[in-house]
C-alpha positions as CSV (number, residue, x, y, z in Angstrom):
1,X,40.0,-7.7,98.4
2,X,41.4,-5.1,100.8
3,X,42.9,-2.1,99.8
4,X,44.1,2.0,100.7
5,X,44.3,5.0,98.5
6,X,45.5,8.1,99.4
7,X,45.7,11.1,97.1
8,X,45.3,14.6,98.6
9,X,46.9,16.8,95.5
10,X,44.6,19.1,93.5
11,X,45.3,18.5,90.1
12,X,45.4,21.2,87.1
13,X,46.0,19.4,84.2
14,X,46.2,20.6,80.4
15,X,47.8,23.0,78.3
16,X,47.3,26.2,79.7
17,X,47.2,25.1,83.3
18,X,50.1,27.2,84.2
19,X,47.8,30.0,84.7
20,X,46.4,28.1,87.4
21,X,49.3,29.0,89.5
22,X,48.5,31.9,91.5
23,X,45.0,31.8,92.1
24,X,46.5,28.0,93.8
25,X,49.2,29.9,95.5
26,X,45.9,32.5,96.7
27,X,44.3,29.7,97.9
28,X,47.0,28.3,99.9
29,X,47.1,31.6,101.8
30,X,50.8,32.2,101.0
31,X,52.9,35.0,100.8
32,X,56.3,34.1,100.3
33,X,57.8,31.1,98.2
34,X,60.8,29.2,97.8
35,X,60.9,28.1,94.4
36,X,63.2,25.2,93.6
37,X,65.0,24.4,90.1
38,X,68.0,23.9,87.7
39,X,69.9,26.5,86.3
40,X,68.4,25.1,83.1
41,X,64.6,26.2,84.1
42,X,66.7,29.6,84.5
43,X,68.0,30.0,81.6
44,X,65.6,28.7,79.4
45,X,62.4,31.2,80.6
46,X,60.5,28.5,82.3
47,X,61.1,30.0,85.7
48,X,60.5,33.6,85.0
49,X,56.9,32.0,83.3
50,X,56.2,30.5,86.1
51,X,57.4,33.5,88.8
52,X,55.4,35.8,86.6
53,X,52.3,34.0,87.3
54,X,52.7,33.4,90.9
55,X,51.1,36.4,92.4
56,X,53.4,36.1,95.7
57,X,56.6,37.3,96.7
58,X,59.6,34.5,95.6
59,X,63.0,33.3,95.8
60,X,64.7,31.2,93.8
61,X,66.8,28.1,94.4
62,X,68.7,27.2,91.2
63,X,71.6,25.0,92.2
64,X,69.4,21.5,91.8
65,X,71.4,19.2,90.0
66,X,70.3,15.7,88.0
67,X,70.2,12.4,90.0
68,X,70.9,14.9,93.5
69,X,73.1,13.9,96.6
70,X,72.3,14.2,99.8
71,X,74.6,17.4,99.8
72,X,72.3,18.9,97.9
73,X,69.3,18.5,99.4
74,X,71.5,19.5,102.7
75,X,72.0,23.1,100.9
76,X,68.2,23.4,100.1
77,X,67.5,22.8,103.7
78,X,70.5,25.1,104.5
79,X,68.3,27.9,102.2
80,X,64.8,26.8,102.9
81,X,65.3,27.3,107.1
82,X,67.0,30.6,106.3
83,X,64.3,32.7,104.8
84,X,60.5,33.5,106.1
85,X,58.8,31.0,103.4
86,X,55.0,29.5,103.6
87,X,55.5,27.9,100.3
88,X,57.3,26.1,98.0
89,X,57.0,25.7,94.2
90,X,59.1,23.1,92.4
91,X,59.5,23.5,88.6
92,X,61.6,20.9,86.2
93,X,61.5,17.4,86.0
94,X,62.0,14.8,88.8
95,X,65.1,16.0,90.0
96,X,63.5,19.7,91.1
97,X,60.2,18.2,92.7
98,X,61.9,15.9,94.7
99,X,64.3,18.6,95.9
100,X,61.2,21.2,96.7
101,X,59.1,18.1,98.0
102,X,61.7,18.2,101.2
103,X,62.5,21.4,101.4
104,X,59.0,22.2,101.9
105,X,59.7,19.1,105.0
106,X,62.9,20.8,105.6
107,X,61.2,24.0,106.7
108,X,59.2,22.7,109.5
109,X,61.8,19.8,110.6
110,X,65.3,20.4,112.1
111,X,68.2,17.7,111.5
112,X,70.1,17.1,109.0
113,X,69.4,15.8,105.3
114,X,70.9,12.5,106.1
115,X,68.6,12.2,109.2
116,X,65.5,12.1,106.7
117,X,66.8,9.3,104.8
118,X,64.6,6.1,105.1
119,X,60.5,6.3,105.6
120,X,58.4,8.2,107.7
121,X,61.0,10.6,109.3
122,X,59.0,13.8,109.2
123,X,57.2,14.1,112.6
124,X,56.0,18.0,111.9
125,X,53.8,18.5,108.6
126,X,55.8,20.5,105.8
127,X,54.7,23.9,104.4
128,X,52.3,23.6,101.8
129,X,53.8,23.0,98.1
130,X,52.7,23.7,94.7
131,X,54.8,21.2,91.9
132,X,55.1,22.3,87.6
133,X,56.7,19.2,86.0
134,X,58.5,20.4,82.9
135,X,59.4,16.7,81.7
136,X,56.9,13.9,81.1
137,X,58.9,10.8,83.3
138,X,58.6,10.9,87.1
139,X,55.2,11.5,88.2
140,X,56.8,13.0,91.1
141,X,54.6,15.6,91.6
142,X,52.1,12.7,92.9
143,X,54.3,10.8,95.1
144,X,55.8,10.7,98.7
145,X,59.3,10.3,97.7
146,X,62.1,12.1,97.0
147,X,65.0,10.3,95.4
148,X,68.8,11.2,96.7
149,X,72.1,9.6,96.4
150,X,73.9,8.5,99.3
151,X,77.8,8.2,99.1
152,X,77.2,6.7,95.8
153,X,74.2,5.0,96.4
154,X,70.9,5.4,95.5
155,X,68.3,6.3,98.5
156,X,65.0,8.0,99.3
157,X,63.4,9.8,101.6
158,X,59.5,9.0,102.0
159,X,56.7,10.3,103.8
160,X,53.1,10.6,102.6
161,X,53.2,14.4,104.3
162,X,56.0,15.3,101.4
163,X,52.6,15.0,99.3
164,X,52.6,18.5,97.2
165,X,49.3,20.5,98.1
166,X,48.8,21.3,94.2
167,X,50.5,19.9,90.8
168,X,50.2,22.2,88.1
169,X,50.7,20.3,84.9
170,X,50.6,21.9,81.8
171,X,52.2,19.8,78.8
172,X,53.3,23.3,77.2
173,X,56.0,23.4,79.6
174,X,57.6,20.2,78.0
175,X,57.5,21.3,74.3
176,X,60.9,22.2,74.5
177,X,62.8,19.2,76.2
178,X,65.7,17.8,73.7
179,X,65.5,14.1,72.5
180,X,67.9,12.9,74.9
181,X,65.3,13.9,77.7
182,X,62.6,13.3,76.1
183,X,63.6,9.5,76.0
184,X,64.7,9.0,79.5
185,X,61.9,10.6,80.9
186,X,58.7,9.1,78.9
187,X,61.0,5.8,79.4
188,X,61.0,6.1,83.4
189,X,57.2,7.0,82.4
190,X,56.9,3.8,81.3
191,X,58.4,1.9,83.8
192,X,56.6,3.2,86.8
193,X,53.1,2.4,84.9
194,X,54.7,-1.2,84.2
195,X,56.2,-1.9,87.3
196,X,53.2,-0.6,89.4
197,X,51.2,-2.6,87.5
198,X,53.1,-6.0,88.4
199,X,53.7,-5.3,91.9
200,X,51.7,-6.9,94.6
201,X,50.8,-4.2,96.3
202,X,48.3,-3.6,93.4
203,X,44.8,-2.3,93.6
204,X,42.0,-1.5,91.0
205,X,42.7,1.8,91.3
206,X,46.8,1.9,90.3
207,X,46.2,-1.0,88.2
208,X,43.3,1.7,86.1
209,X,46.2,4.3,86.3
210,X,48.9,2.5,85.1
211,X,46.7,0.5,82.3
212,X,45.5,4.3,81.0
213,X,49.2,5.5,81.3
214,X,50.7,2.8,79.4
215,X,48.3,2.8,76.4
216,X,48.9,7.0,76.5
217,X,52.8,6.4,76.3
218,X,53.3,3.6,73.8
219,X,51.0,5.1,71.5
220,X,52.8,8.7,71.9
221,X,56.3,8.4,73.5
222,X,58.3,7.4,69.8
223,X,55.9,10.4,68.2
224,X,57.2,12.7,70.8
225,X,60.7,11.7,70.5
226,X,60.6,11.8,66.9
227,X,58.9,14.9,66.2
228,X,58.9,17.2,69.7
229,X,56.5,19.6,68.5
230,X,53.4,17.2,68.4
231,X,51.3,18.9,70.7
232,X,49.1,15.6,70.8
233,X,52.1,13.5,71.8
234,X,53.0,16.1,74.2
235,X,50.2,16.0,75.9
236,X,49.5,12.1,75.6
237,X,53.0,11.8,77.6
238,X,52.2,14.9,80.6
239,X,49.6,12.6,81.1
240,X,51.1,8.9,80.8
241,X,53.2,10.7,83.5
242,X,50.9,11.5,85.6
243,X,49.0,8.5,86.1
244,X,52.6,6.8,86.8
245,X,52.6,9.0,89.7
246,X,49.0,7.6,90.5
247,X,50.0,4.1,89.8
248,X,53.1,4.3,91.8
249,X,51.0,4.1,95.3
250,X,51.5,0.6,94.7
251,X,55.1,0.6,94.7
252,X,58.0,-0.5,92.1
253,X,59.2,-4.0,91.6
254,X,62.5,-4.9,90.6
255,X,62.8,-3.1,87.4
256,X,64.1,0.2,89.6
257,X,66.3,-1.8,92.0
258,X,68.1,-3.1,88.8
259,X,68.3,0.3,87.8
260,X,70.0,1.9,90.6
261,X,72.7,-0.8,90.6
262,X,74.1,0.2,86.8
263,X,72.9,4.1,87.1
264,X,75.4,6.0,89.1
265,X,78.2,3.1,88.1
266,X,77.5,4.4,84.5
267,X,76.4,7.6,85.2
268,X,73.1,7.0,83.5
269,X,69.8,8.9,83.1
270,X,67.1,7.7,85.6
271,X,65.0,6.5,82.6
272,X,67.6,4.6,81.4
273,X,69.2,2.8,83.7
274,X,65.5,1.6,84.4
275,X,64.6,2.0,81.0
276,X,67.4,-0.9,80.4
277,X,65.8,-3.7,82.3
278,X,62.3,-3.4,81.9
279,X,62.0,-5.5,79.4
280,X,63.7,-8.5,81.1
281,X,61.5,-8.1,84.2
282,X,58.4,-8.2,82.2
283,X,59.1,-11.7,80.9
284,X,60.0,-12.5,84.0
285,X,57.3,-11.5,86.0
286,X,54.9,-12.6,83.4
287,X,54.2,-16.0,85.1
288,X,53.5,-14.5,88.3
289,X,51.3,-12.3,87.0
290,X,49.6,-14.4,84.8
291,X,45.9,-13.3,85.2
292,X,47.2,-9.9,84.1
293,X,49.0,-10.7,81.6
294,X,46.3,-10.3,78.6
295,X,45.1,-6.9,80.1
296,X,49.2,-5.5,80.1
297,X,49.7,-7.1,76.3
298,X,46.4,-5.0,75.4
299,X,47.8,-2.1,76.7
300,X,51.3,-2.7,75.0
301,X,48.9,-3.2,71.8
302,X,51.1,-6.7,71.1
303,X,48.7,-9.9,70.7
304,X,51.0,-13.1,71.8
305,X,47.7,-15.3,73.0
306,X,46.9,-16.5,75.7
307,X,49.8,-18.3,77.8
308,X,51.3,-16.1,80.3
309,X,54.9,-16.6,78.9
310,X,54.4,-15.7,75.8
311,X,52.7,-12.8,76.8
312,X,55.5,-11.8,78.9
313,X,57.9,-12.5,75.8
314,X,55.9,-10.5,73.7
315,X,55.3,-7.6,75.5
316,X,59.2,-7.9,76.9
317,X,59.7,-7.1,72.9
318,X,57.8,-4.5,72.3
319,X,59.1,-2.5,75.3
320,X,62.3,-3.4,74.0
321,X,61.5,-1.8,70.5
322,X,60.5,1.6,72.3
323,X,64.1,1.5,74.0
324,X,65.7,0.6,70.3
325,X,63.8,3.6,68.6
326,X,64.8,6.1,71.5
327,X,68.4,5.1,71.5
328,X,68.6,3.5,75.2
329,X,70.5,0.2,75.6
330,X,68.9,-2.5,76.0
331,X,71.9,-5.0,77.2
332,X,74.2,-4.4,79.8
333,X,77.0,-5.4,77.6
334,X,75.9,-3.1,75.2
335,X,76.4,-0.8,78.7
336,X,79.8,-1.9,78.9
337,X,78.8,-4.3,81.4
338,X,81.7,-6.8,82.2
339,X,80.5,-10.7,82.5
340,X,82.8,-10.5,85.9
341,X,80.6,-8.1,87.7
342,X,77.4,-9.2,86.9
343,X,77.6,-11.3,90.5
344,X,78.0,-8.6,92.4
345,X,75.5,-6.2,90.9
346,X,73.2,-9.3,91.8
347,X,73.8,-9.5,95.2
348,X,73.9,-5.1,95.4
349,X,70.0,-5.2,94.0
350,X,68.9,-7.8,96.3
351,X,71.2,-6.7,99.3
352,X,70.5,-3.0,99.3
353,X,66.5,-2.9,97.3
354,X,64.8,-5.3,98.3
355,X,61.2,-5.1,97.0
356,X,59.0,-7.0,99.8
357,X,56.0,-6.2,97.6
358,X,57.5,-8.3,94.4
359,X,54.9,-11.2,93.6
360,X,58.1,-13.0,92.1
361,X,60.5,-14.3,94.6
362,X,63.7,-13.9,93.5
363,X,66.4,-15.4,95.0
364,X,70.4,-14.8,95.1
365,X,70.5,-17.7,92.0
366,X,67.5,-16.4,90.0
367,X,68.8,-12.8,90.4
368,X,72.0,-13.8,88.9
369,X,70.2,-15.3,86.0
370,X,68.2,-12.4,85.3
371,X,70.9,-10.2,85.2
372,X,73.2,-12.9,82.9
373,X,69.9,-12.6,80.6
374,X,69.9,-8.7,80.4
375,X,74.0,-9.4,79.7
376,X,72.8,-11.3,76.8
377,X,70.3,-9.8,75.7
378,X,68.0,-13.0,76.1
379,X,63.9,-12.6,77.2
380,X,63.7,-16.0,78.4
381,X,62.6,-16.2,81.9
């Protein structure tokens, strides 16, 4: 067995961390800071709780938008490089960290946004950057990428030195997300544990992460959609999250490459338009992955024996139930898929996201199939 990790965040975990903030920001020697966000974070108070506690002189960035294009991580760049900054703080969900992940790159790298696009770009370390996740989904405070969309398409932007220095993660700070969010994002939560799990780039270490995570988010994710006050929920899905964002150093399989081919088509929530084929993949992975199959049913809490298949069938059914309960389709033709394009959305996912590191080999034929199965709404691999 051979295998890397690499994980330089500090980690503040648990309700209450938010006060951890500034005496991070102390450490970090910083005087001024960029903070990046939503006009949502603005307007609910989450950004002025955060600011508050900072201890350091701030600007703020507000014009983050869901899903972002490359324009808009061209205008954080535009308003990182113009001001004196030695830090930068990203509060909301995905969307925001990913944004403050490269403007923190921005600052210390010239070129335009597009020129980042791709892996490894970066050849000057960022500034130093502190990330408050105020959903329970990405993980993204524990990851190298940052997610953008490209003349329609989704993209990324990775480099292990887009790291954040610190992630703050205090499960107060999601309390108040509406249903809606709190579906997509504890879905995409879901995925990322699941996915990492399968992939072949797995070690002991993601495999422990993602195992933990998904136990923490089947057990909590319908409580916390049904009643958003559960502070135990709450909590149980900050840190399903987080140990996606562990899990994730072993890389997605295609679950996510389905995803981006329906999500900016339908104009779909992250979550979802992963959210939507994960159960499919599971059964279908579920022979590949046979010797993990017991171990990923556990975590699921589903018993369906001891042949790999079944397993994958079952589990494929219970993940399928969590996307029933929290309203997310779970066919495309439920989507409003057409039969017609299901073709070429087969040949987009394997044509633009490959996944090198699937232990499934999926061809142009077996793509099709797969996707002709989440048409129908049909878990036999």
């Amino acid at each position: 067995m051979k295998f890397s990790y690499f994980l330089p965040t500090k980690l503040s975990f648990g309700f209450g961390a938010l006060e951890e903030i500034g005496p991070e920001a102390r450490a970090l020697s910083a005087t001024k800071a960029l903070v990046v966000t939503d006009k949502v974070m603005v307007k609910t108070g989450i950004v002025q709780r955060v600011t508050e506690r900072l201890g350091v002189g701030f600007d703020v960035h507000d014009d983050v938008e869901a899903e972002p294009r490359i324009e808009v991580a061209q205008g954080v760049a535009d308003r990182v490089r113009a001001g004196s900054y030695d830090l930068v703080v990203g509060v909301g969900g995905g969307s925001s960290m990913d944004m403050a992940k490269v403007a923190a790159g921005f600052a210390t790298n010239q070129g335009a946004a597009r020129a980042f696009v791709g892996n490894n770009l970066f050849p000057r370390r960022p500034l130093p950057s502190i990330m408050v996740p105020t959903t329970a989904g990405t993980g993204a405070e524990l990851t190298v990428t940052s997610m953008v969309t490209v003349d329609g398409h989704k993209q990324w932007i990775n480099s292990p030195l887009l790291l954040p220095a610190v992630a703050v993660v205090d499960p107060e700070l999601t309390m108040s997300m509406p249903q809606g969010v709190t579906a997509a994002t504890g879905m995409d939560a879901l995925c990322h544990n699941t996915e990492a799990y399968l992939s072949g780039l797995a070690s002991p270490i993601t495999d422990a992460a993602a195992l933990e995570g998904i136990r923490a988010i089947v057990r909590n994710l319908e409580r916390a959609y049904d009643s958003g006050g559960d502070r135990m929920a709450r909590e149980a899905m900050s840190l399903g999250a987080l140990m996606g964002g562990i899990a994730l150093q072993a890389k997605m399989v295609y679950g996510h490459s389905i995803g981006y081919t329906i999500a900016t088509r339908y104009r779909l929530a992250h979550g979802v338009s992963c959210g939507l084929p994960l159960p499919y993949v599971i059964s279908n992975y579920a022979v590949a992955c046979g010797p993990k199959m017991r171990k990923l049913a556990d975590a699921f809490g589903v018993d369906g024996g001891d042949d790999p298949s079944e397993l994958g069938k079952a589990v494929g059914a219970k993940a399928m139930a969590i996307a029933e309960h929290l309203k997310i389709p779970t066919t495309l033709k439920a989507l409003g898929v057409q039969e017609g394009e299901l073709q070429a959305l087969a040949e987009e996912c394997l044509g633009m996201y490959p996944r090198p590191n699937s232990p499934l080999v999926v061809d142009a034929r077996s793509m099709a199939a797969l996707y002709r199965r989440m048409w129908e709404g049909s878990l036999d691999a």
